[in-house]
C-alpha positions, -999 to 999 in steps of 0.1 A, spaced: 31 -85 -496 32 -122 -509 -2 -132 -519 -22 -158 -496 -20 -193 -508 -53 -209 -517 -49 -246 -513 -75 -274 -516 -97 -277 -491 -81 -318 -489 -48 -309 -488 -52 -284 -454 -80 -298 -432 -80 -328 -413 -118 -355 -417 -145 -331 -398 -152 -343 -365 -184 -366 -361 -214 -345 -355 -239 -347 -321 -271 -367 -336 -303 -341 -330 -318 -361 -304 -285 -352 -282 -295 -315 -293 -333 -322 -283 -321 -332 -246 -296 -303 -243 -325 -278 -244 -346 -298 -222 -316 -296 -200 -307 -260 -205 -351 -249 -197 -348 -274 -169 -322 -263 -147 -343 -263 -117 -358 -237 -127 -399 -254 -136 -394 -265 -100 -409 -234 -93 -436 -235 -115 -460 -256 -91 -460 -224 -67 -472 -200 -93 -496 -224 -110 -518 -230 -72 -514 -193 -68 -531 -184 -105 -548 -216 -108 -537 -245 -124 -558 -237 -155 -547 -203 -160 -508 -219 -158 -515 -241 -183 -529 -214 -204 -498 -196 -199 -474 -222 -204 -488 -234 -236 -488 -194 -251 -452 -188 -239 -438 -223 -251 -456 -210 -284 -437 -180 -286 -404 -196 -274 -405 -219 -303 -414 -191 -328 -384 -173 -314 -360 -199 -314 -372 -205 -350 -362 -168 -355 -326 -170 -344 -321 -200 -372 -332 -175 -395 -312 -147 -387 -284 -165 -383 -286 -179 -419 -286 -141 -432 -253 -136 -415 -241 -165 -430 -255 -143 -465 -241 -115 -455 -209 -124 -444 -205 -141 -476 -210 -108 -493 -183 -92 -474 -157 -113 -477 -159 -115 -436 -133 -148 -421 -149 -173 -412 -128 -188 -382 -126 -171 -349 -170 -174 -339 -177 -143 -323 -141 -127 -313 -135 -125 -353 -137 -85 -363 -122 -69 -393 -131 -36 -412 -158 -36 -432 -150 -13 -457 -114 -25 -461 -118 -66 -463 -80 -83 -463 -72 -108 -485 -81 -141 -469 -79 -174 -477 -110 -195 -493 -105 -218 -463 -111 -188 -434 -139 -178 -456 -157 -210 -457 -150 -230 -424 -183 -226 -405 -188 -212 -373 -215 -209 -349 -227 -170 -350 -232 -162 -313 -261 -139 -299 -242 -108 -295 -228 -113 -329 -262 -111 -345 -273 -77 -323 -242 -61 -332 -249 -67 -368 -283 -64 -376 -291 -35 -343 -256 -18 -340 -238 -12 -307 -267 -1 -289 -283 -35 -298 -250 -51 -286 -248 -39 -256 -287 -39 -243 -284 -73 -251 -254 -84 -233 -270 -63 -201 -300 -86 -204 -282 -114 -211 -260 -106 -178 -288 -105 -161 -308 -134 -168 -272 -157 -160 -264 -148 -129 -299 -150 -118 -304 -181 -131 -268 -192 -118 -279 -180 -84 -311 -201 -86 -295 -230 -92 -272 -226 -64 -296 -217 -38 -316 -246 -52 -286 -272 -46 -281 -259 -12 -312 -262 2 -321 -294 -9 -286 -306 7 -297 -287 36 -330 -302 40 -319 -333 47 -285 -331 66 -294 -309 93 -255 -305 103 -249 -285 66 -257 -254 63 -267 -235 33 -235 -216 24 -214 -252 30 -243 -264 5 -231 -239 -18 -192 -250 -11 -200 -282 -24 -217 -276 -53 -187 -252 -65 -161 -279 -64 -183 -298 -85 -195 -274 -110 -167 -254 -114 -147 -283 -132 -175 -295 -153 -179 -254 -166 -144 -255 -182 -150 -284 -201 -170 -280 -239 -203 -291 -245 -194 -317 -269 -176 -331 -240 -209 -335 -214 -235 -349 -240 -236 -386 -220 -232 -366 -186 -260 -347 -198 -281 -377 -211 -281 -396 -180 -289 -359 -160 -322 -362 -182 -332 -399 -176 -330 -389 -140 -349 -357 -141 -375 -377 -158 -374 -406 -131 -379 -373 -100 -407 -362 -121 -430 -395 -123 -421 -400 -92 -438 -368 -81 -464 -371 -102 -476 -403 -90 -468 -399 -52 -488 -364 -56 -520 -378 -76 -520 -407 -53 -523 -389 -24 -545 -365 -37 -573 -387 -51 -572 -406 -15 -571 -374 10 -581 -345 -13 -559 -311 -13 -538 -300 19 -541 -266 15 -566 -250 -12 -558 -216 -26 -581 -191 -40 -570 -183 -77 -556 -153 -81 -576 -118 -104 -567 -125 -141 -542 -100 -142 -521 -107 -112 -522 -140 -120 -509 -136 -160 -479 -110 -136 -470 -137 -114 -467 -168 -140 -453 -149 -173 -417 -142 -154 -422 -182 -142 -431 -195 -172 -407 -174 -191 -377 -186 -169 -387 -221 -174 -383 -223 -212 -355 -196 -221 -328 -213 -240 -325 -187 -265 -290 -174 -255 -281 -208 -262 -292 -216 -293 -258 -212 -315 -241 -235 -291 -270 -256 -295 -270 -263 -327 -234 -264 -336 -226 -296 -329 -256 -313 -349 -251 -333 -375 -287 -326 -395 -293 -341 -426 -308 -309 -436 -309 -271 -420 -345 -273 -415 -338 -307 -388 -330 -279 -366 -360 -263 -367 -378 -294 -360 -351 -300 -330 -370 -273 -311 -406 -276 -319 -396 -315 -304 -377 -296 -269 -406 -270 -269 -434 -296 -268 -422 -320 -245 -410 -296 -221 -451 -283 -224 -465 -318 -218 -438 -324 -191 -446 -293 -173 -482 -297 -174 -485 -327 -163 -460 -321 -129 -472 -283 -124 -513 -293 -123 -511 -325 -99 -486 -306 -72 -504 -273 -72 -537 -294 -63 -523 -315 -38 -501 -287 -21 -523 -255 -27 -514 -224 -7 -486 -244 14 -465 -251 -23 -431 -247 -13 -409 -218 -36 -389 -255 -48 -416 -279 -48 -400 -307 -45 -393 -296 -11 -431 -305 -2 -415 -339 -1 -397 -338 28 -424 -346 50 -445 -367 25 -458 -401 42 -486 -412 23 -495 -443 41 -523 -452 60 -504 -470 92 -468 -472 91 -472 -494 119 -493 -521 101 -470 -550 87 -484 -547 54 -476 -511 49 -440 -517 62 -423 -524 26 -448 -497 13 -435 -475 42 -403 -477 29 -406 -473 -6 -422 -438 0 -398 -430 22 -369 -434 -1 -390 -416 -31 -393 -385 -14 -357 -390 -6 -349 -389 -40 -373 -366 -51 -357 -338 -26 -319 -347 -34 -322 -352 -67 -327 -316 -77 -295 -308 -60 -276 -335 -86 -298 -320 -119 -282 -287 -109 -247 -297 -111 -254 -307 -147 -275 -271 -158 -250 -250 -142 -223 -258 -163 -239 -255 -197 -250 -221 -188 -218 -207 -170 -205 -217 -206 -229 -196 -227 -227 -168 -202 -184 -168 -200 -186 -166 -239 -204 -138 -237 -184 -122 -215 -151 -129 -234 -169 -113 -264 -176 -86 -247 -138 -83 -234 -122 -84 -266 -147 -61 -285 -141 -32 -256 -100 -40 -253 -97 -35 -290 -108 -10 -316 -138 -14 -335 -119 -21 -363 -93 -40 -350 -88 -76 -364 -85 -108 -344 -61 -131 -363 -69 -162 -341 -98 -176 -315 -91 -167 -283 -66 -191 -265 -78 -218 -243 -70 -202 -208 -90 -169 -221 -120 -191 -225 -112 -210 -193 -109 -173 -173 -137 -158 -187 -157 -187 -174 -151 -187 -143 -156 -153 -140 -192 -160 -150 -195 -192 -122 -180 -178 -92 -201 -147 -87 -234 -163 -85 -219 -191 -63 -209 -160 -34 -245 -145 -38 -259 -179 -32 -241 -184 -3 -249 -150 8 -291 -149 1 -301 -185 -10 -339 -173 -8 -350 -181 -47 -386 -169 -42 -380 -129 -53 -346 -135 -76 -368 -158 -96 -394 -135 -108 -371 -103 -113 -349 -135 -134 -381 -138 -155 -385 -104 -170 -352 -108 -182 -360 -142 -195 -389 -127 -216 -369 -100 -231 -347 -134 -243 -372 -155 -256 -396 -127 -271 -389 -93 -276 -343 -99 -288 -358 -128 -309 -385 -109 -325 -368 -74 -332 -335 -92 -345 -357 -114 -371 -377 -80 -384 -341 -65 -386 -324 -93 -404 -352 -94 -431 -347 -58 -435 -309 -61 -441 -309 -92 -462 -341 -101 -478 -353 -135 -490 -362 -169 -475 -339 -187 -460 -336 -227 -454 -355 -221 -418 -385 -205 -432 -413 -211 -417 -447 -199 -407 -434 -191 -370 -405 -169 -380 -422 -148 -408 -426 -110 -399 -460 -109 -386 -448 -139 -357 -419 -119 -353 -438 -85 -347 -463 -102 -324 -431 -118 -302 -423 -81 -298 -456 -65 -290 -467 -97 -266 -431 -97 -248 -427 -58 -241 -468 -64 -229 -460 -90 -209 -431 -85 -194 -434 -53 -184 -470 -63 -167 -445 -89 -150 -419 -66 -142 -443 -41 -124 -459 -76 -103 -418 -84 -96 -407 -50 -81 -438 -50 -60 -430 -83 -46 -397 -67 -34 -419 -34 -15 
């Protein structure tokens, strides 16, 4: 056989594409831990007290960003290790050759980078029983999540025209999520930029309407907190779902063009604290004013806010209005932010679900010469969006699929995170360019111990909820 040219690296490749800057990156996982999904937080924060949720939600974020931290690094040593092995670079997760029998490949497979997705890095560093717990959990979390956000788009259409129904709700927001799912992430970054300014605009809009009316008429409803431990099982699957963007993080970071490898780390810690202060200061306010009567979407509570003294009274006219047209927006506009959070997770989720394809229609040892062709990817994803989309229409109750949704979510963001750092530092040694104090081994071990805790206390409080 003719040997493989080796040409300059000039010569063959066209100028790299210009990179996403890292505050793109920073609102991407805002976008992807705020589907819709903290929406539900208010609920389980009056039900455990607000206190105890904050508690929570600053320990989980803690642990998310230690994990996410973790997946730098173990990506990093598979960088390392396919180095050592001579592994092609091109081809992101549907790439496979033998091991034991590298091929002769060019200098420019071996060096192009490539994103190293999830299941990649469980297949490597945990074998095929890693592989495939992993894409179960994975499965899992999606389409629950996918559902959620349908549900969540239907009922606020619902809410406020009376002539739609829930499953025509759902109608709707297929013909406009399904298009945006088959496009690439690098592709929705100013969609998904102005998605975020408006997020932000529902949320002070909440917050105020909801401290207003509760330093001038006091709490609707108060709730009696629940025992410590029911309350850590009901707000560890909420919180959980709230910050997961774990499965994500490869995508995530692809696109960024860092001036240095440890900007990424630095792109999290940024996501994971403002989504904390964010959270906090929506979750506490609502909970008070709404207490027991906090609807499963909170922003639902809206629909029949009128915070003002007499409608009738000339004065309060132009006020009248204004209120009226924030709670408007505050119930509608949840049903726009998940038209933009569906998408990038029905991409992560079809991905996964190609890889998963190729690896069981081909031998172990099979290789893949090329990526998989642009109508593969397309297929693949909408076999990910549609699913959800029918059980939507079919159950669009979010109040039970959310917590059983969070037990996955903590497996995601604790205990894959945790067990894939302890095994990557076992396989490949060293420090890497993302070292840092929240992805040594001890802050990996304790991700484990705390998630398995925690998540199954959760999971035991989630099945119980279905009795």
């Amino acid at each position: 056989m003719a040997p493989v040219e080796e040409l300059p690296l000039r010569d063959t490749l066209p100028p790299p594409p210009r990179g996403m800057h890292p505050a793109y990156a920073v609102v991407f996982c805002l976008n992807y831990m705020m589907g819709s999904g903290y929406l539900t937080l208010p609920k389980a924060f009056a039900d455990a007290g607000p206190w105890w949720g904050v508690t929570a939600l600053c320990a989980v974020a803690l642990g998310a960003t230690a994990a996410a931290e973790c997946i730098l690094d173990c990506m990093e040593r598979a960088k390392w290790i396919a180095a050592a092995r001579t592994l092609p670079e091109s081809g992101g997760s549907f790439c496979r050759i033998p091991l034991d029998r590298p091929p002769s490949v060019p200098r420019l497979q071996r060096e192009a980078p490539r994103p190293t997705q999830l299941p990649d890095l469980c297949a490597l560093y945990l074998g095929d029983l890693g592989y495939y717990g992993y894409v179960v959990a994975l499965s899992s979390f999606m389409f629950g999540s996918l559902w959620c956000y349908a549900a969540i788009f239907a009922a606020a259409i619902s809410e406020r025209l009376s002539w739609m129904d829930e499953a025509a709700g759902v109608a709707v927001f297929a013909v406009l999520v399904l298009p945006l799912s088959l496009q690439d992430l690098a592709e929705q970054k100013k969609t998904q930029a102005m998605l975020a300014f408006g997020r932000l605009a529902m949320l002070v809009a909440m917050v105020v309407t909801a401290m207003v009316a509760l330093f001038d008429q006091g709490p609707v409803a108060p709730a009696a907190p629940l025992p410590p431990v029911a309350a850590i099982a009901e707000l560890a699957p909420v919180v959980a779902f709230s910050v997961v963007l774990h499965h994500s993080v490869p995508q995530i970071v692809a696109p960024v063009e860092a001036r240095t490898p440890y900007t990424l780390n630095v792109v999290f810690r940024v996501a994971f604290v403002g989504a904390v202060a964010i959270y906090a200061l929506f979750a506490v306010p609502v909970a008070l004013l709404f207490g027991e009567r906090t609807a499963a979407a909170a922003n639902l509570g809206w629909a029949t806010y009128h915070h003002v003294p007499d409608a009738s009274d000339p004065q309060n006219g132009a006020k009248s209005r204004l209120v009226s047209y924030l709670a408007q927006f505050v119930v509608l506009y949840p049903a726009v932010n998940v038209v933009g959070a569906y998408p990038i997770t029905a991409i992560t989720f079809g991905d996964a679900l190609l890889a998963l394809a190729r690896r069981c229609r081909a031998d172990r040892d099979a290789v893949f010469p090329r990526p998989p062709a642009r109508h593969e990817v397309q297929l693949a994803r909408l076999a990910a969006c549609i699913p959800p989309l029918v059980g939507a229409a079919l159950s669009p109750d979010i109040s039970k699929i959310t917590g059983v949704t969070g037990c996955f979510g903590l497996a995601l963001c604790a205990v894959v995170p945790g067990v894939l750092a302890l095994a990557a530092r076992k396989m490949s040694p060293g420090p890497t360019v993302h070292a840092s104090a929240l992805n040594g081994p001890g802050a990996a071990a304790a991700l484990v111990v705390a998630g398995t805790g925690v998540g199954a206390l959760a999971f035991v409080g989630a099945v119980a909820a279905f009795v």
